[in-house]
Structures are given as C-alpha cells and as structure tokens.
N, C-alpha and C positions, 0 to 999 in steps of 0.2 A: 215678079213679086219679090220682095226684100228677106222671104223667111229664110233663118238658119244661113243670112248670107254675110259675111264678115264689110265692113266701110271698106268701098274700093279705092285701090291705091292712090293718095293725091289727094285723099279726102282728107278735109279741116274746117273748121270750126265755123268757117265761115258757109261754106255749104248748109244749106240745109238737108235733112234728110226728105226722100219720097212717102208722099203721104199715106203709100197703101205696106211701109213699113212695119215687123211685126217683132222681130229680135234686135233689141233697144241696147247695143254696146253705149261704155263710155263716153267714147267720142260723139257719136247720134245726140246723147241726152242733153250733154254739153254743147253739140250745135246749137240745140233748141234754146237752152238756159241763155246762151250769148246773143242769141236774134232777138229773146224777148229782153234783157238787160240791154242791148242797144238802140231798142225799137224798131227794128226791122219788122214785127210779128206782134203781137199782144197775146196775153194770155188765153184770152177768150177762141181766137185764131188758133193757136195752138190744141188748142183742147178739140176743139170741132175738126181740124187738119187732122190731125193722129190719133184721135180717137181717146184724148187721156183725160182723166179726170183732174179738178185744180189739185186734190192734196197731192197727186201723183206729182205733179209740175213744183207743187212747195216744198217737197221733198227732194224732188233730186235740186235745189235750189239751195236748202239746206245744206245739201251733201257737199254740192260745191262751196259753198260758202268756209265750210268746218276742215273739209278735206282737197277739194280742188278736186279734178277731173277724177284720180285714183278714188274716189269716194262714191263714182257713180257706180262701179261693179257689183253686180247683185249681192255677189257674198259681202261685201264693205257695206251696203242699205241695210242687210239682215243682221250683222252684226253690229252696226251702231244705229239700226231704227232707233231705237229708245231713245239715244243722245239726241237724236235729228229732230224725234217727236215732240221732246221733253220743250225745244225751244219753241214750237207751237203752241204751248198750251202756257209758258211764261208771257209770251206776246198777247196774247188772245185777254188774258187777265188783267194784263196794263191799262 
C-alpha cells in the first residue's frame, strides 16, 4: 500500500500513480492532472481509480493552472483555496 510512502525514485509525470494510493504528494496529483489533460484517463476514471471527488480533481487543476506543480502542496491548496475557488464560482456564472 502507498500510505506515508514518498514517489519512488524515477518517478514523473508520466507515471501514473497506484490506485490503492492514499498520501497525495505534488508530483502524484500532477500525474493525474497530465493523464487527464492528455487523455490518457478521463475524469470520471479518475475519480472511480482513486477514490477522489470531481471538485477535488478541479482544484488541484486549478492549482496547476495558477501555480504549476509547486501549487499542488497542501499547505499552497490551504493557503490559496480561496484564489483557486474564487475561479469556480467566476466560471460556473458565465
């Protein structure tokens, strides 16, 4: 099982992570954002694969978008949720 376990050495973006994965680094979340932005995976896949909800997925999407990979770290989500949110709820209006 992947808890409390760091991306092993060699690991990139192109990797996906293992689906019974449970501590979500940078890099992991950024796999995922780049398989579903390439279509390797669909959203829906994703969610069902790792167990994550879509806002969880539009969020670290966001994060990358605004910040690039350093944006996926919990404390960087915690401290710019609001910025990250604020563009969901612009969009959603349009």
């Amino acid at each position: 099982m992947s808890f409390m376990s760091p991306p092993p050495p060699g690991f990139t973006s192109e990797v996906l992570p293992p689906s019974d994965t449970v501590r979500w680094v940078p890099s992991r979340k950024a796999a995922v954002i780049n398989a579903i932005n390439d279509g390797r995976i669909t959203v829906e896949e994703a969610c069902q694969r790792w167990r994550l909800s879509i806002e969880e997925i539009q969020l670290w999407q966001r994060a990358m978008d605004k910040a690039g990979q350093p944006g996926l770290r919990v404390t960087r989500v915690q401290i710019y949720r609001p910025l990250f949110e604020s563009d969901e709820i612009k969009v959603n209006n349009d």
